[in-house]
N, CA, C and O atoms as a GROMACS GRO file, in nm:
protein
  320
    1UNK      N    1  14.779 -13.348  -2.982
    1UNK     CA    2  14.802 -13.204  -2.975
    1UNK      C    3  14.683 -13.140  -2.905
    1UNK      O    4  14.575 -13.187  -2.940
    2UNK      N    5  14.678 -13.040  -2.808
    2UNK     CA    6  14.594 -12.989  -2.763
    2UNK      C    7  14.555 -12.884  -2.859
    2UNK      O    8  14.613 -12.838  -2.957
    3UNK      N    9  14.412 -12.850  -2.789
    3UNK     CA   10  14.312 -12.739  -2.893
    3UNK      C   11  14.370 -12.612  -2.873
    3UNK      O   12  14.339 -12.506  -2.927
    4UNK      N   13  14.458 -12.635  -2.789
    4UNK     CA   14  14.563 -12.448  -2.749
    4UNK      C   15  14.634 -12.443  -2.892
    4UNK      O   16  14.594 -12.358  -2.971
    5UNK      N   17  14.699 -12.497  -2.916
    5UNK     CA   18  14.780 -12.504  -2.996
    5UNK      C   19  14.734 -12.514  -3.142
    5UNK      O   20  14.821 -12.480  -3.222
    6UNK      N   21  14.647 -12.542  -3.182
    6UNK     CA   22  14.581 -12.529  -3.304
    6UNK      C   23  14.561 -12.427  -3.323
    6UNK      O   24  14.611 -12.351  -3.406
    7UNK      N   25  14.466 -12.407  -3.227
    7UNK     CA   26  14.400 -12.221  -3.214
    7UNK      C   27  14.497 -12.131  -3.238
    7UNK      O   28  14.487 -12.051  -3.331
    8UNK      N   29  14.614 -12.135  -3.146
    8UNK     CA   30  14.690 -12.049  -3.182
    8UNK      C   31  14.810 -12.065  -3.260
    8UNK      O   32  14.849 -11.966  -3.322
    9UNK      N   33  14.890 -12.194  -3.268
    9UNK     CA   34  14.966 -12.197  -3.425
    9UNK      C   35  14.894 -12.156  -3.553
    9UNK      O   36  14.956 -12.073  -3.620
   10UNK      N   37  14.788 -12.192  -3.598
   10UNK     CA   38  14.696 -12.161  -3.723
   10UNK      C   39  14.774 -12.017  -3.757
   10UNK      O   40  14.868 -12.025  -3.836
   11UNK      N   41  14.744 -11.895  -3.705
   11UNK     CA   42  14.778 -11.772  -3.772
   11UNK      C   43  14.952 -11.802  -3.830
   11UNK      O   44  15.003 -11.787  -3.941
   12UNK      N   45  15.012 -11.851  -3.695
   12UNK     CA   46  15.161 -11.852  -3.762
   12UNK      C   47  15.192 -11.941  -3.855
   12UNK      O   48  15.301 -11.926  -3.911
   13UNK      N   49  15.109 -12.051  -3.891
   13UNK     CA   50  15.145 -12.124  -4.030
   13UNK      C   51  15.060 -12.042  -4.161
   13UNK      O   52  15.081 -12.063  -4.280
   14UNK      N   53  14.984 -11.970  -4.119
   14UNK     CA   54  14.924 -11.892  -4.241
   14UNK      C   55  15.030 -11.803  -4.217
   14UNK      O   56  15.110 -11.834  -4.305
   15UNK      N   57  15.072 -11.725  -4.162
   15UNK     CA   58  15.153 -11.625  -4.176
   15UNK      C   59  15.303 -11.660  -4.250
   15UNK      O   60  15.362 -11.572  -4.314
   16UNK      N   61  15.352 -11.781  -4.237
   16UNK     CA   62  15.479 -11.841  -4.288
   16UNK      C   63  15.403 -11.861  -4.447
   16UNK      O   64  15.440 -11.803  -4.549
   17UNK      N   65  15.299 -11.952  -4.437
   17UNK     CA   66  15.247 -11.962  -4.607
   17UNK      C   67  15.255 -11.794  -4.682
   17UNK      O   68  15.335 -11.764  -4.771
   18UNK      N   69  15.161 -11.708  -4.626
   18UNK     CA   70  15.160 -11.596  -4.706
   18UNK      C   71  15.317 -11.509  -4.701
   18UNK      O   72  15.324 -11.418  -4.784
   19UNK      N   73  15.410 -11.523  -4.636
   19UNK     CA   74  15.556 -11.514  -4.650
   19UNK      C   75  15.595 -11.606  -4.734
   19UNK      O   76  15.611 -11.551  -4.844
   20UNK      N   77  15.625 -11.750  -4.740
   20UNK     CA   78  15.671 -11.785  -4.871
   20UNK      C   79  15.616 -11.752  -5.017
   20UNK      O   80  15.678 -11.755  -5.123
   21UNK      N   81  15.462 -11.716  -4.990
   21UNK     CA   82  15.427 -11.699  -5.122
   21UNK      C   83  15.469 -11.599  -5.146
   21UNK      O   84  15.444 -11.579  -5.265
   22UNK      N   85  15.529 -11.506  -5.100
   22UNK     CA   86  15.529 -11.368  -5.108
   22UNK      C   87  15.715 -11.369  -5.154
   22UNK      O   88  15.764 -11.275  -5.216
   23UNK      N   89  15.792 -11.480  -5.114
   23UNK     CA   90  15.902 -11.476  -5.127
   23UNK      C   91  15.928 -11.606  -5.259
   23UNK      O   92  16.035 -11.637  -5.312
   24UNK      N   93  15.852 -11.636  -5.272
   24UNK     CA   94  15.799 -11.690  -5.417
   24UNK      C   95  15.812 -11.614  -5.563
   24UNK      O   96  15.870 -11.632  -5.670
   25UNK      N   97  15.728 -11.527  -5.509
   25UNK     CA   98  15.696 -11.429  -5.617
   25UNK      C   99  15.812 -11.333  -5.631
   25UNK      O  100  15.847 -11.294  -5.743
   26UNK      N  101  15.872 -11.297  -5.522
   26UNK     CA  102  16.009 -11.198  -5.544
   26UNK      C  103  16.121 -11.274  -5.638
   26UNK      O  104  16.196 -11.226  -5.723
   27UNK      N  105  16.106 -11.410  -5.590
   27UNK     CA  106  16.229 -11.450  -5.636
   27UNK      C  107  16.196 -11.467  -5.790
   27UNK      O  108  16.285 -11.446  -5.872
   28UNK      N  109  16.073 -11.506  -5.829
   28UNK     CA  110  16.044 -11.558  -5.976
   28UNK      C  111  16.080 -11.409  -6.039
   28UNK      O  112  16.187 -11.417  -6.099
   29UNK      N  113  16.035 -11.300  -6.044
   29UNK     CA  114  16.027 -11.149  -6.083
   29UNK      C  115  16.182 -11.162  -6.128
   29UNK      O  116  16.226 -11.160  -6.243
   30UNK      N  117  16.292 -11.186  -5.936
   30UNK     CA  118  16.361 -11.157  -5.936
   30UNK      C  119  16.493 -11.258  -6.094
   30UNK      O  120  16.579 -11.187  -6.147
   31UNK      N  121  16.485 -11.348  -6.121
   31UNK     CA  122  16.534 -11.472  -6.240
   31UNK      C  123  16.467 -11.379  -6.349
   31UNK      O  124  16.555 -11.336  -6.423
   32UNK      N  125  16.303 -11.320  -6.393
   32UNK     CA  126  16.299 -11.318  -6.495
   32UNK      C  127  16.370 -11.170  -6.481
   32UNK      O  128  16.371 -11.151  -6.603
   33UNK      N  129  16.417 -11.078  -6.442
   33UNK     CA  130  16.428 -10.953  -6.478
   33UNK      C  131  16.652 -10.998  -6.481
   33UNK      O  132  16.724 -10.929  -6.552
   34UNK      N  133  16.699 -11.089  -6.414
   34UNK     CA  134  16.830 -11.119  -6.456
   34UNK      C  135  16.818 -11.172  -6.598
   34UNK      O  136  16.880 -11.124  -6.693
   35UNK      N  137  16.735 -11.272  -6.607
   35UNK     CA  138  16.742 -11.357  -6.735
   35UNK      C  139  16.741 -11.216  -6.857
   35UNK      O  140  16.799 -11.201  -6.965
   36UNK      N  141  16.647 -11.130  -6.780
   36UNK     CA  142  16.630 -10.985  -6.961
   36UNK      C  143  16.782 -10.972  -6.948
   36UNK      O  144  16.850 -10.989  -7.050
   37UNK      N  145  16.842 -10.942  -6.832
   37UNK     CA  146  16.971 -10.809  -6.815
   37UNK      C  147  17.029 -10.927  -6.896
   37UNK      O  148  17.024 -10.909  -7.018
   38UNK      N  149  17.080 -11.040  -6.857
   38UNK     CA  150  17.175 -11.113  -6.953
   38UNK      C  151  17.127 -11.126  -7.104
   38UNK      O  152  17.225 -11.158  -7.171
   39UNK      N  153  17.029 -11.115  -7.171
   39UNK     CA  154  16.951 -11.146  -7.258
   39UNK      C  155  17.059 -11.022  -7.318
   39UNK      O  156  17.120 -11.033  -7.424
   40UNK      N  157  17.067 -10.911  -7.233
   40UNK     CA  158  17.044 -10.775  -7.333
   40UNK      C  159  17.196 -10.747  -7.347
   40UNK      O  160  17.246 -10.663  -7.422
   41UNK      N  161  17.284 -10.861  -7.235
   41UNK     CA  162  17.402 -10.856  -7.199
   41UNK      C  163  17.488 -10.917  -7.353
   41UNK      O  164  17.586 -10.871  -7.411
   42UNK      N  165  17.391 -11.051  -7.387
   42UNK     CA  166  17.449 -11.121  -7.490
   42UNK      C  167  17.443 -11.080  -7.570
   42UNK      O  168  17.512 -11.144  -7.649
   43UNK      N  169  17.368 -10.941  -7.649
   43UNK     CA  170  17.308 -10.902  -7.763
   43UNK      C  171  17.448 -10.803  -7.746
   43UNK      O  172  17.518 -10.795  -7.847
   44UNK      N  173  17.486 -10.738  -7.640
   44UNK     CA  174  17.599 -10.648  -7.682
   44UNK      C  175  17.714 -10.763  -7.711
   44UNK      O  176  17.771 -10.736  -7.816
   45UNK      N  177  17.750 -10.851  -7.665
   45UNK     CA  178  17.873 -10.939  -7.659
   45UNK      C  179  17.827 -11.010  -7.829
   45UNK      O  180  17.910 -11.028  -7.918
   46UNK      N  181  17.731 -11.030  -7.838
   46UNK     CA  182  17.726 -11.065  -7.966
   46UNK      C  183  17.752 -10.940  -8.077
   46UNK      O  184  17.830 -10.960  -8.171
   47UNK      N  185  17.684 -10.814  -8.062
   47UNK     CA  186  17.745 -10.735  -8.178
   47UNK      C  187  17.896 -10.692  -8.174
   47UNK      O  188  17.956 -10.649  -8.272
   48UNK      N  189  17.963 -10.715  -8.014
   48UNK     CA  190  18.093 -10.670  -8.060
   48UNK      C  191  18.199 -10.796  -8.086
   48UNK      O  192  18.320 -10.778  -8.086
   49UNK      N  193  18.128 -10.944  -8.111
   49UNK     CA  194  18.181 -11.011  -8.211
   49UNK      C  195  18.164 -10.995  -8.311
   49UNK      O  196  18.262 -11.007  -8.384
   50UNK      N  197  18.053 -10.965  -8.364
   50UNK     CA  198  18.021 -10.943  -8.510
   50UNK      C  199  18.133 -10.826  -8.556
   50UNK      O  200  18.225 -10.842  -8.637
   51UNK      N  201  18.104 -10.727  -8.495
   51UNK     CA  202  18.198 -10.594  -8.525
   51UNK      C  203  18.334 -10.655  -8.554
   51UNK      O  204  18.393 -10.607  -8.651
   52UNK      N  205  18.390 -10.746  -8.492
   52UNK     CA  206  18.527 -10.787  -8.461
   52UNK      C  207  18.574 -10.852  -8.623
   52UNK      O  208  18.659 -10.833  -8.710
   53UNK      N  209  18.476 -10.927  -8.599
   53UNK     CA  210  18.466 -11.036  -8.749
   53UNK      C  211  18.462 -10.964  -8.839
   53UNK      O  212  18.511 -11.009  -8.942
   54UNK      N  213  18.416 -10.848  -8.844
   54UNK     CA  214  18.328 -10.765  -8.982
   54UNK      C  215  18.482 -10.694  -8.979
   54UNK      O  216  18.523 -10.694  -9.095
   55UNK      N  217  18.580 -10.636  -8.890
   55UNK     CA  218  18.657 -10.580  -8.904
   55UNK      C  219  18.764 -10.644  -8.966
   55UNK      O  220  18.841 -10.593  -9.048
   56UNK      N  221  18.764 -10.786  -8.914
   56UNK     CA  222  18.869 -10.869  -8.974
   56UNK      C  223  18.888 -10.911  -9.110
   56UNK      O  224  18.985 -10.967  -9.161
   57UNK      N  225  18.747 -10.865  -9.175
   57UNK     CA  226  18.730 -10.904  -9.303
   57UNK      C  227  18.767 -10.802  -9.372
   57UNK      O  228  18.819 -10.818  -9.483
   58UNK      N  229  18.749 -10.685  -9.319
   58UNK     CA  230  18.765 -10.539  -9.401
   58UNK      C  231  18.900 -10.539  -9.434
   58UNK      O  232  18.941 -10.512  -9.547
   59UNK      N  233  19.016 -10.587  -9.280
   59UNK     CA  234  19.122 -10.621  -9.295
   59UNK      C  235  19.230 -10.648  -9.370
   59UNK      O  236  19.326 -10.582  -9.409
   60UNK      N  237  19.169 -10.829  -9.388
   60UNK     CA  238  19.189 -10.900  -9.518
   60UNK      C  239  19.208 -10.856  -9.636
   60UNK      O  240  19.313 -10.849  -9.700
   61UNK      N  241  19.009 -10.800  -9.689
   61UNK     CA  242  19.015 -10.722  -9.801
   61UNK      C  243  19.127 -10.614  -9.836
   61UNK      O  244  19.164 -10.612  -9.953
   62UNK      N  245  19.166 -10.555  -9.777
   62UNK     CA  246  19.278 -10.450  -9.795
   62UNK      C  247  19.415 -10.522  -9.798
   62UNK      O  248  19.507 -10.498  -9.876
   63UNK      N  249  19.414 -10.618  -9.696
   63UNK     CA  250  19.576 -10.692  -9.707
   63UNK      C  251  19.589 -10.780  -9.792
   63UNK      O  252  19.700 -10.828  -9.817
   64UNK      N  253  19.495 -10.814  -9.845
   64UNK     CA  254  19.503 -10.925 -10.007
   64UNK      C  255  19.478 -10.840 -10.109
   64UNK      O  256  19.436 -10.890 -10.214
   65UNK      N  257  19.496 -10.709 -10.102
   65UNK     CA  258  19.447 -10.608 -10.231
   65UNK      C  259  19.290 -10.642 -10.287
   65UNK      O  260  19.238 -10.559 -10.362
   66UNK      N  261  19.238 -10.728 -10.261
   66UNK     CA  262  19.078 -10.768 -10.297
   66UNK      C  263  18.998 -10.630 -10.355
   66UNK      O  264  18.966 -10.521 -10.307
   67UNK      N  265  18.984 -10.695 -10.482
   67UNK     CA  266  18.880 -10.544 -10.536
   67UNK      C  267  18.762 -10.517 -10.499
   67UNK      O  268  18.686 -10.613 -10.483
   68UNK      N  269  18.720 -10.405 -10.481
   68UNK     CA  270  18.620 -10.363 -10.407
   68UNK      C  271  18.479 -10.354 -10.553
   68UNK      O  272  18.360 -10.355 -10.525
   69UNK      N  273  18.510 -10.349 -10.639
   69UNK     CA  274  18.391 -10.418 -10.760
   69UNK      C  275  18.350 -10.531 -10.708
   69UNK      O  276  18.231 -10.525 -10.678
   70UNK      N  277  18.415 -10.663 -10.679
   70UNK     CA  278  18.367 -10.783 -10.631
   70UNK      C  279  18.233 -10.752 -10.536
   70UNK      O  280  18.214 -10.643 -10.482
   71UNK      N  281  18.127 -10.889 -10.523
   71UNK     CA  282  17.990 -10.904 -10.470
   71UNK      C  283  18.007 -10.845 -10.338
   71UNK      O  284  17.938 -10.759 -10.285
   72UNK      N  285  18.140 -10.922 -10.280
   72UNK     CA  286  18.187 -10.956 -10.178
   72UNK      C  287  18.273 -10.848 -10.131
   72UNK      O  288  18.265 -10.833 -10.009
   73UNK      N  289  18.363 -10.759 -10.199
   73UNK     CA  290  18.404 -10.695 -10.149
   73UNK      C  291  18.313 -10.580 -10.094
   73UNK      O  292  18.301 -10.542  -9.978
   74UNK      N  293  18.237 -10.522 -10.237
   74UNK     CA  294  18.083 -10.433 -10.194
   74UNK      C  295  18.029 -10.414 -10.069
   74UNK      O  296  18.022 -10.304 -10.014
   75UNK      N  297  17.969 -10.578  -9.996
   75UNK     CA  298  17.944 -10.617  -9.912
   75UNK      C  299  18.038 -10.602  -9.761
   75UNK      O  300  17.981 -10.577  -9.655
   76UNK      N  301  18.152 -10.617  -9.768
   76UNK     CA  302  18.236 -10.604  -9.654
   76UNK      C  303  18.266 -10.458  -9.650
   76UNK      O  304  18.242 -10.419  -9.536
   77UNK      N  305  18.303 -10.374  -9.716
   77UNK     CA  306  18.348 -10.283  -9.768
   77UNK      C  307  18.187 -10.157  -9.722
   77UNK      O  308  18.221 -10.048  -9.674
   78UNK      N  309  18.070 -10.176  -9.735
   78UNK     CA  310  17.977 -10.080  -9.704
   78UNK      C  311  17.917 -10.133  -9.553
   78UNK      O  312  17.808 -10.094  -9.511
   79UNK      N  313  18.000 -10.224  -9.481
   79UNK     CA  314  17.951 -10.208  -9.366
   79UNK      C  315  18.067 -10.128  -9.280
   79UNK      O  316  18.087 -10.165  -9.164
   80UNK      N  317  18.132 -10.038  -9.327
   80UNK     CA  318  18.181  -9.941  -9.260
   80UNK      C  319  18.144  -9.869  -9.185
   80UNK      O  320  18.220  -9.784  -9.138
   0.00000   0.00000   0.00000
């Protein structure tokens, strides 16, 4: 390789390094700030199973006449 070419490729392989690093860092930011949104995504999909379940029980309780004195009924019954 001639000394032309050192001399002057050098800036453009530093310039490609400080671009990938730079597209490095976007992308890592970019995974952890999806990973929160889904994080915060599952926490709703999880309470509106819970809700679902909790409803199905309230359900029950009423369609089996289940007394509401019981531990259990108490319990299903005040998460209204």
């Amino acid at each position: 390789m001639s000394d032309d070419f050192l001399k002057n490729g050098m800036p453009l392989w530093e310039d490609l390094i400080a671009k990938a690093t730079k597209l490095h860092s976007s992308l890592k930011a970019t995974i952890l700030a999806v990973t929160a949104y889904l994080e915060a995504f599952q926490k709703i999909a999880d309470s509106a199973t819970n809700a679902r379940v909790s409803e199905r029980w309230r359900w029950e309780l009423e369609r089996t006449g289940a007394s509401t004195g019981t531990a259990l009924g108490l319990h299903l019954i005040s998460d209204r």
